[in-house]
Phi, psi and omega in degrees: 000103173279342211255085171205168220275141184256349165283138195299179193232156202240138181220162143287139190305328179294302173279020183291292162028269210291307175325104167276162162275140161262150200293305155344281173224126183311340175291325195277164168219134185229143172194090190128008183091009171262118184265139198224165168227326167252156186227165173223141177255188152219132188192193154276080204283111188269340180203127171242157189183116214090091169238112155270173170298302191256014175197154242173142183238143135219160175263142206228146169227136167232217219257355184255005170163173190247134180215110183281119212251102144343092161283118157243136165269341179292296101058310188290188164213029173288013176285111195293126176259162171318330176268006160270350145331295217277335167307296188311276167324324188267334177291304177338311176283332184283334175284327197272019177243343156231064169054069174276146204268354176232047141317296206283011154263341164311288184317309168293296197311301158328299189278330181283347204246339151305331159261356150311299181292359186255341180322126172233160173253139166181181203277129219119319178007084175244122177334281203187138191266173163263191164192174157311320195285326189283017170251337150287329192296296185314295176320335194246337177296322179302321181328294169313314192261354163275350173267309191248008178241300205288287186316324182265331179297357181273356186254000000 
């Protein structure tokens, strides 16, 4: 089954819920007339638990439900390899040697895909941080897209 969306689908945690299996493969999921397999949530992480070397259990919230999500990191496939490291770092140097006007964001990215790639799990574990203003922005982004996308592809 090819035909499901391959980009993620941004939900509120009450609809992972919500969400049917397609008869076809127990992975896929269809809901709004979209059939999809990966989703991205936003939420609070309210519990961690099960602190392995390469895995983690937490419970994640937002403002419409709690949903207990299985972190294995062995699993993932965010592992950078060197020489796409070594890629990375030699374009870096090269944009930044002639004053490119988006360094310093160049530059935060660098650094987040370096402490990523470096990433261990233990305990203190964090997804990723927030702030308020990126918890409404998200909120109102859902908003938008369950008002013009997801609710009318259902009719």
């Amino acid at each position: 089954m090819d035909n499901f969306q391959k980009n993620p689908v941004k939900l509120y945690i009450q609809d992972i819920f919500r969400a049917n299996r397609t008869t076809q493969n127990k992975y896929i999921y269809e809901m709004f007339g979209l059939t999809f397999k990966n989703i991205m949530i936003h939420g609070v992480v309210t519990a961690v638990y099960n602190i392995l070397n390469t895995s983690l259990n937490f419970e994640l919230s937002d403002a419409t439900g709690t949903v207990q999500v299985y972190y294995d990191k062995s699993k993932n496939n965010n592992n950078i390899g060197a020489q796409t490291m070594k890629g990375l770092f030699y374009d870096f140097a090269e944009e930044s040697k002639f004053g490119n006007s988006n360094i310093q964001i160049m530059n935060t990215l660098m650094d987040r895909i370096v402490k990523k790639n470096k990433h261990e799990i233990k305990e203190g574990y964090q997804c990723s941080e927030t702030s308020a203003e990126r918890d409404v922005a998200w909120m109102e982004e859902l908003m938008y897209l369950y008002d013009k996308y997801y609710l009318l592809s259902k009719n």
